[in-house]
C-alpha positions in Angstrom: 0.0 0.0 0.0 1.3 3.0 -1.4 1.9 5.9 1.8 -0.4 8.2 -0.1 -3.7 5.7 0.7 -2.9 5.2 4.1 -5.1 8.0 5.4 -7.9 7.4 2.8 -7.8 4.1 4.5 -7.8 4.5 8.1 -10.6 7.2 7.7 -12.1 4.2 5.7 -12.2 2.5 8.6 -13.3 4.8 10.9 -16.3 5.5 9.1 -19.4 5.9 11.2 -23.1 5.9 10.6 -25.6 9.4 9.6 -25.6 12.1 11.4 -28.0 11.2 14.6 -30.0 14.4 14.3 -30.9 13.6 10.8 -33.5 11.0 12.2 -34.2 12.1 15.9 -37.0 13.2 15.2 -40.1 12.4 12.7 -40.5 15.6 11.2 -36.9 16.8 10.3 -36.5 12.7 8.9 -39.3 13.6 6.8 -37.9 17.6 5.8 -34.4 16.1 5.1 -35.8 13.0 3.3 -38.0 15.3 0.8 -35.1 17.4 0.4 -32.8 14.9 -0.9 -35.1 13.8 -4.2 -35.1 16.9 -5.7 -31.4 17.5 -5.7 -30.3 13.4 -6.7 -33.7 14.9 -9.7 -31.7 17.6 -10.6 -28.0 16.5 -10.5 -29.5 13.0 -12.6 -31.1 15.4 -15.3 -27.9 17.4 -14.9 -25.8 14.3 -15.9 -28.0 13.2 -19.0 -28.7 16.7 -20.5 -24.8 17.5 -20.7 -23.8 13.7 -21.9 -24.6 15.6 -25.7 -22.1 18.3 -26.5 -22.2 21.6 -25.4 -24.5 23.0 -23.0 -25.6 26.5 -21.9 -25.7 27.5 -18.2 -29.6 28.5 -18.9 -30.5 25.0 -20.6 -28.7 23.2 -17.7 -30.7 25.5 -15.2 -33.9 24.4 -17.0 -33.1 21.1 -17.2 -32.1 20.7 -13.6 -35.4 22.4 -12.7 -37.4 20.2 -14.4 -35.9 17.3 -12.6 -36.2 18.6 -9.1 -39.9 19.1 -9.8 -40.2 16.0 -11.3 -38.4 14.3 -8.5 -40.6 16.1 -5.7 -43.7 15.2 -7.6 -42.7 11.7 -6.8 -41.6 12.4 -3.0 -44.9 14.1 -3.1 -47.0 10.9 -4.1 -44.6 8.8 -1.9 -45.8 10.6 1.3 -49.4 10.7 -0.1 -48.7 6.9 0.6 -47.2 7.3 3.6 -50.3 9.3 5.5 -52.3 6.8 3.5 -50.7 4.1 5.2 -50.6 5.5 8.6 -54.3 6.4 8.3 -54.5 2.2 8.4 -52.0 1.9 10.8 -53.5 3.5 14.0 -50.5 2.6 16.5 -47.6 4.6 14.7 -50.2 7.3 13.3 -48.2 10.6 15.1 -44.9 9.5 13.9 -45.6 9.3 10.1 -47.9 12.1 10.4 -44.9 13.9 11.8 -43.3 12.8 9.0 -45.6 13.5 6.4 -45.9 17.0 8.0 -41.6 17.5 7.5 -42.1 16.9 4.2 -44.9 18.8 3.3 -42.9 21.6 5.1 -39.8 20.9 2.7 -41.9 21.1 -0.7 -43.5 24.4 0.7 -39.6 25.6 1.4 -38.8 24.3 -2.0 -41.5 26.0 -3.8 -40.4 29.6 -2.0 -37.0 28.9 -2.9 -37.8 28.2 -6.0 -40.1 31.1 -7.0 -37.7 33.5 -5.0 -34.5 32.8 -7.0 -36.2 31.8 -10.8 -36.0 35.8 -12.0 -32.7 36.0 -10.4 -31.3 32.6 -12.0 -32.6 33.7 -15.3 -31.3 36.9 -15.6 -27.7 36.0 -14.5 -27.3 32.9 -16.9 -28.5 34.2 -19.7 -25.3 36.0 -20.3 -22.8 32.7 -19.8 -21.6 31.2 -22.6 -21.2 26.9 -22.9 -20.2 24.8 -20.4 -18.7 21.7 -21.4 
């Protein structure tokens, strides 16, 4: 083993699990959950609109939009089956619900986000040139 991997390695080794608060409590499982799908949306759309040629920073934008909305439309159905199933399941009913409710926060955060920086993002890349 070259010297130069031993670090990569040892930290390897020492790896440990999530971060706890990530999953202490139902409703910020359920906001950081939601948040996750539409940036692995966006960064997947990302990867297969640039696989082409040359792209602009405004088609990527678009693109990567598209895919995070796509992408929270199906977190969105996921927790409609979630508080579906907890409706049915009357002795865990407060935890998904809490759940449910941290991701419903998260696609209202995503939504504000979204509508506050759209004008902003526009504007600025329009005037980019290619990327790749």
């Amino acid at each position: 083993m070259p010297i130069k991997e031993k670090p990569l390695l040892d930290a390897e080794e020492k790896l440990g699990p999530l971060p706890g608060f990530l999953f202490s409590h139902p409703l910020i499982a359920g906001f950081f959950a939601i948040m996750m799908c539409p940036i692995f949306g966006a960064i997947f759309v990302i990867f297969q609109s640039s696989i082409y040629g040359s792209v602009s920073p405004l088609q990527l934008y678009n693109s990567a939009r598209i895919g995070a909305i796509l992408a929270t439309g199906f977190a969105f159905l996921v927790l409609l089956l979630i508080a579906f199933s907890a409706l049915r399941k009357s002795e865990q009913i407060g935890y998904w619900l809490a759940f449910v409710f941290g991701g419903i926060v998260a696609i209202a955060a995503l939504a504000a986000a979204d509508a506050l920086s759209r004008n902003y993002l526009l504007e600025n890349l329009a005037d980019y040139g290619s990327v790749f």
